[in-house]
Every structure is written in structure tokens, then in C-alpha cells.
One Martini backbone bead per residue (centre of mass of N, CA, C, O) as a GRO file, in nm:
protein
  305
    1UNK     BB    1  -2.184   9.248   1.656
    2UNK     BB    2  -2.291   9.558   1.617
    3UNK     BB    3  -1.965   9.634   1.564
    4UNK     BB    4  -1.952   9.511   1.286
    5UNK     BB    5  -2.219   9.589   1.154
    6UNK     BB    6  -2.101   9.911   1.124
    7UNK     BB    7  -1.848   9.839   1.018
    8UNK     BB    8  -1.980   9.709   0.731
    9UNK     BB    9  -2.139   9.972   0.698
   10UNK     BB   10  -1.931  10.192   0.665
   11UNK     BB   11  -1.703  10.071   0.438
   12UNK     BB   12  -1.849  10.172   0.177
   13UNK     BB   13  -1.862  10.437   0.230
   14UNK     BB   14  -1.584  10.515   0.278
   15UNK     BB   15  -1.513  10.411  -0.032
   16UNK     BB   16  -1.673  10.642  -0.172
   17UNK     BB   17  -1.579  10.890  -0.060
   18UNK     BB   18  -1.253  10.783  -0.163
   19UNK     BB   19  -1.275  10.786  -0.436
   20UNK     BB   20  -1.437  11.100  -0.465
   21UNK     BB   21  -1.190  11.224  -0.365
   22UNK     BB   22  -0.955  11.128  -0.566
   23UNK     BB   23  -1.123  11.232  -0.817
   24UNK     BB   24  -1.063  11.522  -0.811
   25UNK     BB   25  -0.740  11.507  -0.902
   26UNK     BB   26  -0.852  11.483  -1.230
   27UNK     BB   27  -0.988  11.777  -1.298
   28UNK     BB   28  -0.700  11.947  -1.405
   29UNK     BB   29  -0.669  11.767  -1.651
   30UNK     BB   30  -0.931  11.774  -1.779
   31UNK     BB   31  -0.913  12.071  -1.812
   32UNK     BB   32  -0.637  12.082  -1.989
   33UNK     BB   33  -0.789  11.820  -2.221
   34UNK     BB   34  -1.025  12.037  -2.311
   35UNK     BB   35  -0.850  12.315  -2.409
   36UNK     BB   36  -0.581  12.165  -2.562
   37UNK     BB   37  -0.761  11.961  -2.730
   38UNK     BB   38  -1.077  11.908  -2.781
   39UNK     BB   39  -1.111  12.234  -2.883
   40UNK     BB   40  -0.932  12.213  -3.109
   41UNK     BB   41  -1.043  11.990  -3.255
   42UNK     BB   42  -1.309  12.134  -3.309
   43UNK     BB   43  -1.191  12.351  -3.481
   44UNK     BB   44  -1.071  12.165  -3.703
   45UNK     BB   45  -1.340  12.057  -3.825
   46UNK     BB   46  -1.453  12.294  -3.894
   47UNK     BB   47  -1.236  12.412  -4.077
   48UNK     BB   48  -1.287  12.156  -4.298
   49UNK     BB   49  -1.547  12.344  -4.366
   50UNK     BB   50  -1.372  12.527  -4.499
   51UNK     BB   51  -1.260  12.861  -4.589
   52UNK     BB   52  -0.922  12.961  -4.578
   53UNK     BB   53  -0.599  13.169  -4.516
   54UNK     BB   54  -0.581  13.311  -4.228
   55UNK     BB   55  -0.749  13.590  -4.242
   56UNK     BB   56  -1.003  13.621  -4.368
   57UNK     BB   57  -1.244  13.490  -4.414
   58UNK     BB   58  -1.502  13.245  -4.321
   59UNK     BB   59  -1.624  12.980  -4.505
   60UNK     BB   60  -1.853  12.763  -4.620
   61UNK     BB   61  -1.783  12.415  -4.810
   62UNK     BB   62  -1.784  12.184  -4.729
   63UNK     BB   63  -1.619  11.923  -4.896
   64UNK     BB   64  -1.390  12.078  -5.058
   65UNK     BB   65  -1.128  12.033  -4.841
   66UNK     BB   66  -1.154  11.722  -4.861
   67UNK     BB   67  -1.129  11.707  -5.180
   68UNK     BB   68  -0.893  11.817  -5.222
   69UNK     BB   69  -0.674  11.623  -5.020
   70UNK     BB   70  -0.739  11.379  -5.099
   71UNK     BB   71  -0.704  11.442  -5.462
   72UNK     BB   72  -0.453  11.478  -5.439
   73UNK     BB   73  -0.107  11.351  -5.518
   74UNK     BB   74   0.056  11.448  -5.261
   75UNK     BB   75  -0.099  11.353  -5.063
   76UNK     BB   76  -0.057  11.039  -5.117
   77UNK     BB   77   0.270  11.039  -5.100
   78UNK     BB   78   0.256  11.148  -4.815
   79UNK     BB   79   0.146  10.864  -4.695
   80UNK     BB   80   0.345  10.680  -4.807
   81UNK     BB   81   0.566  10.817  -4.636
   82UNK     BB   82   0.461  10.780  -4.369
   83UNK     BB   83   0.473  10.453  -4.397
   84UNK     BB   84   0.767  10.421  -4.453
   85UNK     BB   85   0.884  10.556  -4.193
   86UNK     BB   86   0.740  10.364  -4.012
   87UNK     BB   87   0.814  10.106  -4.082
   88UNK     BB   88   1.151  10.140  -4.083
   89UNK     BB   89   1.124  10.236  -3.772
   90UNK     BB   90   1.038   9.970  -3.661
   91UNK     BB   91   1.281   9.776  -3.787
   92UNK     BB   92   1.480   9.925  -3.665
   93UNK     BB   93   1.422  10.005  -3.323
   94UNK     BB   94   1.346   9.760  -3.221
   95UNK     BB   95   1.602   9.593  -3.182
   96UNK     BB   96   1.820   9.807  -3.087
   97UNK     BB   97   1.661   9.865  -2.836
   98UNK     BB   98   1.636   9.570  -2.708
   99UNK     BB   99   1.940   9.546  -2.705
  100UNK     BB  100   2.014   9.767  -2.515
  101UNK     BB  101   1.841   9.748  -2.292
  102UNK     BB  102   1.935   9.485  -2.203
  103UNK     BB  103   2.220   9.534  -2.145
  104UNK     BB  104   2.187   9.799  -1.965
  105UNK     BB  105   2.051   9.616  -1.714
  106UNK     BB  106   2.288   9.589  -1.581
  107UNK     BB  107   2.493   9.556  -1.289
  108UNK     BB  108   2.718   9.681  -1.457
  109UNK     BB  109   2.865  10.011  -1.460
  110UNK     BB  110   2.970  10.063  -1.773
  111UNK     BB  111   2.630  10.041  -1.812
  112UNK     BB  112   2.558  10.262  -1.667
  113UNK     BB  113   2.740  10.467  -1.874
  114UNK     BB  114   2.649  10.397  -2.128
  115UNK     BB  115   2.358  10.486  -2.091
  116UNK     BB  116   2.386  10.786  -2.035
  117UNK     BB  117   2.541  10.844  -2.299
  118UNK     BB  118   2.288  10.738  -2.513
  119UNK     BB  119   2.103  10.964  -2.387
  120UNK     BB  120   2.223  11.231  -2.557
  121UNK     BB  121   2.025  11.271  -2.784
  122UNK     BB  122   1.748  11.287  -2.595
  123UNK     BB  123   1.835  11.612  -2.528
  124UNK     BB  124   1.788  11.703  -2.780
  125UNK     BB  125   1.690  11.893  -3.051
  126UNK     BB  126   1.579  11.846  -3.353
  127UNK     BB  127   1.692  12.058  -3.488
  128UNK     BB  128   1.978  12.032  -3.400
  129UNK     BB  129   2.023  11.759  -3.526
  130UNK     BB  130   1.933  11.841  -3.823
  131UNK     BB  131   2.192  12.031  -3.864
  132UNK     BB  132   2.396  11.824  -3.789
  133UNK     BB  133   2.382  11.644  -4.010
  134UNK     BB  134   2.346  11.860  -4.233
  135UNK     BB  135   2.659  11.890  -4.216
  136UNK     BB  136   2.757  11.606  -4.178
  137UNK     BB  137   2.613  11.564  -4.534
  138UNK     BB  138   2.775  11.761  -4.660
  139UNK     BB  139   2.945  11.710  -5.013
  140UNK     BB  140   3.160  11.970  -4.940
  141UNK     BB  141   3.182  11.988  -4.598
  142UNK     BB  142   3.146  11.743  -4.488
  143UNK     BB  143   3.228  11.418  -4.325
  144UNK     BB  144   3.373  11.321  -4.615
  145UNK     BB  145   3.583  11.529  -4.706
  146UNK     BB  146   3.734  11.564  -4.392
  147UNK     BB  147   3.818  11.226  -4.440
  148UNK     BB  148   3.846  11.142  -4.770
  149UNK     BB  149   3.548  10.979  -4.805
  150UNK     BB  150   3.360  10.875  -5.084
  151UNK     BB  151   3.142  10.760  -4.976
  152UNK     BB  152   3.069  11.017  -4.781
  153UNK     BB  153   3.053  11.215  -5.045
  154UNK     BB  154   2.775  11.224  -5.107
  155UNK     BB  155   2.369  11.347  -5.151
  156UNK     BB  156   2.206  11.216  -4.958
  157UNK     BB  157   1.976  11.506  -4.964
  158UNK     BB  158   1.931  11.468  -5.275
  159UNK     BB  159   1.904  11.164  -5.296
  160UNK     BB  160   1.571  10.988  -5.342
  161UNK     BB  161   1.680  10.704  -5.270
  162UNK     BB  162   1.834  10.798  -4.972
  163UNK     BB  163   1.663  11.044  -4.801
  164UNK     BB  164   1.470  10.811  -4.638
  165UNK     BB  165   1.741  10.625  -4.520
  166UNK     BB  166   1.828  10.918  -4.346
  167UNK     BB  167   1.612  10.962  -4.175
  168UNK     BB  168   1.559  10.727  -4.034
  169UNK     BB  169   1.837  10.738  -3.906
  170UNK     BB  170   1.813  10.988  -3.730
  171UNK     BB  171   1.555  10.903  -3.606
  172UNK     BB  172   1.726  10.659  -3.454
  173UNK     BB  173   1.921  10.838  -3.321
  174UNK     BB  174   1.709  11.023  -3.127
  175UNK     BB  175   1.513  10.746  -3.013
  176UNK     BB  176   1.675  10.484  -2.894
  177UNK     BB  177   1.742  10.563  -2.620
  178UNK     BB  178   1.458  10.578  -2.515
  179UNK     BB  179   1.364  10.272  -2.564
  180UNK     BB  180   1.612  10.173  -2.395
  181UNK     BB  181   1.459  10.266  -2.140
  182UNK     BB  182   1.219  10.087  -2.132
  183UNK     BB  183   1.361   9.814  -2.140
  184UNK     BB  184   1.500   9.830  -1.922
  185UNK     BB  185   1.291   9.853  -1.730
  186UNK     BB  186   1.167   9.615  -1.775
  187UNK     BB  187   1.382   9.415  -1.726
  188UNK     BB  188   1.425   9.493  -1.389
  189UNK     BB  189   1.128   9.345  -1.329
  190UNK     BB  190   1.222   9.098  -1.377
  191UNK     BB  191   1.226   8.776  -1.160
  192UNK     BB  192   1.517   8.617  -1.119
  193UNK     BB  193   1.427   8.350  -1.077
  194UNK     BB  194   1.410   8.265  -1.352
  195UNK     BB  195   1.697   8.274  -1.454
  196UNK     BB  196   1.774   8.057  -1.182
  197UNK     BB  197   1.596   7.837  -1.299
  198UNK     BB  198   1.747   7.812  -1.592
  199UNK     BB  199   2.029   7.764  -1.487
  200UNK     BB  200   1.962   7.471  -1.365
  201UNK     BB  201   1.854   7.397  -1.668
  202UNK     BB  202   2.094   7.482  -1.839
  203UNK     BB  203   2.005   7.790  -1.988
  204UNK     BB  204   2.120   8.008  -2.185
  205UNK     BB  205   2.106   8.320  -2.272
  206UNK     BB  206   1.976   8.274  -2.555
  207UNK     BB  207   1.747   8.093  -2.375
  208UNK     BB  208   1.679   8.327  -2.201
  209UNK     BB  209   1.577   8.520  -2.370
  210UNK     BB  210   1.338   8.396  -2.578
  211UNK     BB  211   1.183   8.286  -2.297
  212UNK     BB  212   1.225   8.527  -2.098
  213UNK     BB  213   1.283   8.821  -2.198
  214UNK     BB  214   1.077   8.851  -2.443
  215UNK     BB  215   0.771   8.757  -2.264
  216UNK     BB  216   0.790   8.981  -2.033
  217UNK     BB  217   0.817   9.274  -2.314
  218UNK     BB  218   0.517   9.249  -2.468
  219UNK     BB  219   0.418   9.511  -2.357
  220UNK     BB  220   0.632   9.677  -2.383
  221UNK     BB  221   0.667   9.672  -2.652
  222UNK     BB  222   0.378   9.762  -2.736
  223UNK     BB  223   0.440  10.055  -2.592
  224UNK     BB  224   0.678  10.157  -2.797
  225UNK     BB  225   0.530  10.081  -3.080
  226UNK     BB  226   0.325  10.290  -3.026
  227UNK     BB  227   0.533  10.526  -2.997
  228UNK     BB  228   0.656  10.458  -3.284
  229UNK     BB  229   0.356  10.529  -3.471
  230UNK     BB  230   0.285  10.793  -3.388
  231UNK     BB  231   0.561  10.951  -3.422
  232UNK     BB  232   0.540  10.918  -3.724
  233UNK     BB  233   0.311  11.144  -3.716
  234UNK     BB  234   0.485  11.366  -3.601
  235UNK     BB  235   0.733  11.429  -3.800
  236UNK     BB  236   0.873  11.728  -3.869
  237UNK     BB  237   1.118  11.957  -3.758
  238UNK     BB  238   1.329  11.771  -3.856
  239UNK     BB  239   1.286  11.739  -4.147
  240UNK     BB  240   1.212  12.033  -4.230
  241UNK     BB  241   1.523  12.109  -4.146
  242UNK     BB  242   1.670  11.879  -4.356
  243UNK     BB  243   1.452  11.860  -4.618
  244UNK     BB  244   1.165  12.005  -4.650
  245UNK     BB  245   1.059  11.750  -4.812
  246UNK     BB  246   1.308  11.647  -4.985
  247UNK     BB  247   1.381  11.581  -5.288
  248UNK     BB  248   1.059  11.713  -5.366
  249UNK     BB  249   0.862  11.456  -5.207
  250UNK     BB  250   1.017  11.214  -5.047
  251UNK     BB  251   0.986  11.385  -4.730
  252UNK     BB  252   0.655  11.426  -4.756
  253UNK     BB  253   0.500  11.409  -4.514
  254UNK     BB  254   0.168  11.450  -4.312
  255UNK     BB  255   0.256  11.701  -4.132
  256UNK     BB  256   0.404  11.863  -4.373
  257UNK     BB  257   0.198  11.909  -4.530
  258UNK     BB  258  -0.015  12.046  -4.376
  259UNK     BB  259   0.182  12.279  -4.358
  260UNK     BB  260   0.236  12.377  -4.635
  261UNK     BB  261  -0.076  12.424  -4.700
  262UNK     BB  262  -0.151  12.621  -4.459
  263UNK     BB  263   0.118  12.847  -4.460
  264UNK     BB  264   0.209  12.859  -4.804
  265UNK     BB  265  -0.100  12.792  -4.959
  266UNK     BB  266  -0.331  12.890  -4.803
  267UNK     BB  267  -0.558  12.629  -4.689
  268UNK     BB  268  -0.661  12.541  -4.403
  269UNK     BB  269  -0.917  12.350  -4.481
  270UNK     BB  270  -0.697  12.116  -4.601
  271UNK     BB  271  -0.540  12.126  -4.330
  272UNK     BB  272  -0.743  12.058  -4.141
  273UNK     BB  273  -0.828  11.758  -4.294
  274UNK     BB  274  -0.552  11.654  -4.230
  275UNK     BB  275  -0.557  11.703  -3.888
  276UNK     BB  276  -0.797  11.445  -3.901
  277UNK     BB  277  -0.657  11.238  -4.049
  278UNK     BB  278  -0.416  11.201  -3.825
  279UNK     BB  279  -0.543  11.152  -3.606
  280UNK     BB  280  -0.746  10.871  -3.654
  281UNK     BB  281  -0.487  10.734  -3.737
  282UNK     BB  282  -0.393  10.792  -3.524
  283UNK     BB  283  -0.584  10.615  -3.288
  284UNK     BB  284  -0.602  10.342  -3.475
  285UNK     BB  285  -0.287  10.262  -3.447
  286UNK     BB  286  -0.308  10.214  -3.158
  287UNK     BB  287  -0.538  10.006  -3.084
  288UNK     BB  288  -0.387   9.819  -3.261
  289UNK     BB  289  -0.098   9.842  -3.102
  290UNK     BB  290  -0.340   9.725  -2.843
  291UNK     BB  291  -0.435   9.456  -2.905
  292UNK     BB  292  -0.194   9.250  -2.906
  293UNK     BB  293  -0.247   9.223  -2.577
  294UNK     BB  294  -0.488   9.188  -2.493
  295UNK     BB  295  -0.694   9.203  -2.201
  296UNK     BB  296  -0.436   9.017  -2.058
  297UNK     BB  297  -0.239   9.213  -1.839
  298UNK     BB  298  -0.094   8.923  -1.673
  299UNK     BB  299   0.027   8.701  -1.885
  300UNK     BB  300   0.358   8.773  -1.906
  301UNK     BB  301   0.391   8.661  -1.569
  302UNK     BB  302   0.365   8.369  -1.702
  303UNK     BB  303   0.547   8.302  -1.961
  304UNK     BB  304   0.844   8.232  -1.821
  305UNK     BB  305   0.773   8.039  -1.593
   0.00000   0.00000   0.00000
């Protein structure tokens, strides 16, 4: 009895011991997430209330910088072109990733072939993706005229009516292969006997995918449609490159705009206060759609069932 007493009063020691131990493995992400994000952070706050060209003094100006930006026309028209590319790219990539992940997620070599294959372009560098279209849909040399099909060799990134509607397609061109691959991991979680379940009640592929395939994915599209709901305030290279953001203001959406604000411009103020607009909002809307997941994330193990 003395040796279980001593042995029941070790074990909480020894388990915050054991806690206090492996907390120490998480100081050097720490330090690396006050350096390079933290205090960055807090540079752009204060830049946000200043005046600056990038070269010469640093003055306070108070609310000037915000104001600057806020009340611009540009601003709001990128907040729009940002919120347009962030929409469409939620309609297109989410359904196409989920039906591929779905695909590939068989154990059949073919998609496993297929997977390998449709992950190349999420490999490439999106400057590279950029050129690579910007080429293949130039009007006079690109892919329209070397094929013969006039349909084809319109002026996609020249005319406002359709730039906006071929940069979501190259941004799902280029991204989609990544959330199929969330989802195909997904889909190899769900646990067989669900679907060996459903296929003795009778039920299709077309009702076990509903039923059982949608349902323990919840959490999955959470977390894709969270990682491209940020990514889309973060889309800048790619477009940079692709259209520079027009033409005119088409497809100069708010990551562009704060660049080209601040570089251009030589506005840092303004730019540095559109830079804490992007964090505020991509934090808001991350919490956004992790909220859609409510509390208890171990119950889409039981929707299926």
C-alpha cells in the first residue's frame, strides 16, 4: 500500500516534469515566430502612422496614412477585385479538388499515376506559371493563333470583362492539385467498414459519396477553404507577373495595390496601413471559416456512421 501511495504521488510530479520538458521544444519556433512575424508586425503598425518615401525621414503623421488609404478609390476597387477573385476561387477550386481528391484517393496504380502527374504544376513556381500562360494566351503568338481557333486568340489579359475570370483559372490551374491532395488524405482516413456498411444497406457510390464521403470531410474543407480564403489575399506574383494588375485596375487587388502603394508610390504610410488591413482581415476570416466547425471537431467521426 506505502508503494502505491508513493508511486500515485510520483506520477503527477513526473507528468508536469514531462509536460515542462517537451514545452521547452516549442521556444526556438517561438523565437523565430517573434522575429520574423511579431516584430515585423509591430514595424508596420507604427509605419501605418507615418509618413515615409522608403529613403528619407520617418515623421509621425498621425491618422494621415490611413486616411490616405481608406479614402482612395483605388483602395476600395482592390478590396472589391480581391473579394471577386477570393469568391470565384472558393467556387471553382472547391468543388474540382474535392472530386479529385476523391478520384485519386482509390487504390487503383492508374490514380495513383494520375495524382503524381496532376501534382506538377504545384511544383512550379507561380512567376513561372505566369510567364507560362502570359505566353500561351498572347492574342498574336500565343496558343489561339498557333492552333488556327479564333476563338482562342482573343485578348484575355487585355480585356476587363474576361482578366479577372482567367487569373481565377490559372490561380486554380496552379492550386488545385494541392487541396486534392488534402482531400485525397482525407478520404484514406475514413475508416473502410463505413462504406462496407452502406454497400450491404444497399447504398451507390453516388449515396455512399453524400452520406459517408461528404460528412467526414467537414473538417477537411474547413481547412482547405481557410488555406484559400488567406491565399487569396495573398495572390500577388502570380498576378504581377500575369497582368501587373490591369488593365487598368481589373485585377489590381489588395496585396498589389499595397506593393505597388509603397514602391511606386513611395507611400510606405499608406502602404504599411493597407498591410495591416490584409493581416486583420485574413485573420478575421480565417477564424471565420474555423468557426463553421463549432467546438466539437471529433464529431464529423460520427456523421457517417
Amino acid at each position: 500500500m506505502a508503494l502505491q501511495t508513493e508511486t500515485r504521488s510520483a506520477s503527477p510530479a513526473r507528468g508536469g516534469r514531462t509536460a515542462a520538458s517537451l514545452g521547452w521544444f516549442a521556444v526556438p519556433a517561438l523565437v523565430f515566430f517573434v522575429i520574423f512575424a511579431i516584430i515585423p508586425l509591430i514595424g508596420v503598425v507604427f509605419l501605418s502612422f507615418t509618413s515615409w518615401n522608403g529613403l528619407g525621414e520617418i515623421t509621425l503623421t498621425g491618422l494621415d496614412s490611413w486616411i490616405t488609404a481608406l479614402t482612395s478609390p483605388v483602395t476600395m476597387n482592390a478590396i472589391w477585385v480581391t473579394v471577386k477573385i477570393m469568391f470565384f476561387s472558393l467556387i471553382v477550386q472547391i468543388p474540382i479538388s474535392l472530386l479529385l481528391g476523391v478520384f485519386t484517393a482509390g487504390t487503383q496504380r492508374y490514380r495513383a499515376l494520375l495524382a503524381v502527374i496532376y501534382f506538377v504544376p504545384l511544383l512550379l513556381s507561380s512567376a513561372a506559371v505566369a510567364i507560362a500562360f502570359k505566353a500561351l494566351l498572347d492574342p498574336n503568338f500565343g496558343m489561339g493563333p498557333g492552333l488556327g481557333l479564333p476563338i482562342l486568340a482573343q485578348d484575355w489579359l487585355g480585356n476587363p470583362d474576361l482578366v479577372l475570370f482567367v487569373v481565377v483559372f490559372v490561380i486554380a490551374w496552379q492550386f488545385v492539385p494541392f487541396h486534392s491532395l488534402i482531400y485525397q488524405g482525407g478520404v484514406r482516413q475514413i475508416p473502410a467498414s463505413f462504406y462496407e456498411a452502406a454497400q450491404i444497406d444497399g447504398a451507390g457510390k453516388v449515396q455512399q459519396f453524400f452520406h459517408i464521403t461528404l460528412p467526414q470531410l467537414k473538417y477537411t474543407m474547413i481547412t482547405s477553404s481557410t488555406l484559400m480564403v488567406v491565399g487569396s489575399l495573398a495572390y500577388f506574383d502570380l498576378i504581377f507577373v500575369l497582368t501587373a494588375g490591369g488593365p487598368g485596375y481589373a485585377t489590381r487587388l489588395l496585396p498589389l495595390h499595397m506593393y505597388l502603394t509603397g514602391f511606386q508610390a513611395n507611400d510606405m504610410g499608406a502602404a504599411s496601413a493597407l498591410g495591416v488591413i490584409l493581416v486583420v482581415v485574413g485573420l478575421g476570416l480565417a477564424i471565420l471559416v474555423q468557426s463553421f466547425g463549432g467546438r466539437n471537431r471529433s464529431a464529423s467521426q460520427l456523421e457517417g456512421a
